[in-house]
C-alpha positions in Angstrom: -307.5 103.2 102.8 -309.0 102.0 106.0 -313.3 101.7 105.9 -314.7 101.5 109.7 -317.5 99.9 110.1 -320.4 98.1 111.8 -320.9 94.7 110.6 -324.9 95.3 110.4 -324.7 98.3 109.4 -326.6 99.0 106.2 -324.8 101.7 105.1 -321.5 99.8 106.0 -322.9 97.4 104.0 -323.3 99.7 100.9 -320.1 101.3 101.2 -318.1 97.9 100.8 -320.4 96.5 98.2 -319.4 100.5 96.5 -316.0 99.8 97.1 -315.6 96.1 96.1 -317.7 96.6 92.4 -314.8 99.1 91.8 -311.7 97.1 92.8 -310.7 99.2 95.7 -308.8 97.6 98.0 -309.1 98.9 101.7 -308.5 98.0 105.0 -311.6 96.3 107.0 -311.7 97.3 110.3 -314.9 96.8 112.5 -315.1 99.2 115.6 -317.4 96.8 117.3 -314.8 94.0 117.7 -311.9 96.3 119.4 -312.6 99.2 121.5 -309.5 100.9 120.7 -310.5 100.6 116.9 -313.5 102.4 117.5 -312.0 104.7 119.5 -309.1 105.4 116.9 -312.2 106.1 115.0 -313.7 108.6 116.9 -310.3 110.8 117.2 -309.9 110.8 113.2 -313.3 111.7 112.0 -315.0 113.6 115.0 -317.9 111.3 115.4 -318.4 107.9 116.7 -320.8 106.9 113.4 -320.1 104.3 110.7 -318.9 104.1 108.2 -316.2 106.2 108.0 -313.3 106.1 105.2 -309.5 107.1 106.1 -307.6 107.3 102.9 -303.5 107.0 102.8 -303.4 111.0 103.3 -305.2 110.9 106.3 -308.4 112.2 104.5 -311.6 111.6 106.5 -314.9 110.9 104.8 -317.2 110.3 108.0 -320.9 109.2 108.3 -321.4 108.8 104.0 -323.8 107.2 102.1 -323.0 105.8 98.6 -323.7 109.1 97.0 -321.4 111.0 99.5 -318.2 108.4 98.5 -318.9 108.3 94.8 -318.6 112.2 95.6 -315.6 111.8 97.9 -313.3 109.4 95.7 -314.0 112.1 92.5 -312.9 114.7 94.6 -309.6 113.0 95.8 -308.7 111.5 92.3 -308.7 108.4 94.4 -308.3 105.1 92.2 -308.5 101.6 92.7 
């Protein structure tokens, strides 16, 4: 998986801390560092807001709070 992200970003923030207490392993990539990683961004999900989840399938989960992922991984059977 790949999580885009804002390094301030509170919800960011909340996502990895999701991710992390479950053992997922994902790609960090913050869209504030590279232009072309936030711009990659942008042409996956739609949006320009973080963060935003890519799983291996391609899947997008754009713009989520913790609810919205616990929600998302269920959905997709995705494990750790």
């Amino acid at each position: 998986m790949k999580l885009y992200v804002k390094t301030w970003c509170p919800w960011c923030i909340a996502a990895r801390e999701w991710l992390d207490t479950r053992g997922f392993g994902y790609e960090l990539i913050d869209v504030e560092a590279d232009r072309a990683d936030y711009d990659e961004m942008i042409r996956l999900s739609g949006q320009g807001k973080t963060p935003t989840l890519v799983t291996r399938e391609g899947v997008v989960l754009p713009d989520f709070g913790p609810e919205e992922l616990e929600a998302f991984v269920a959905r997709h059977g995705l494990k750790p």
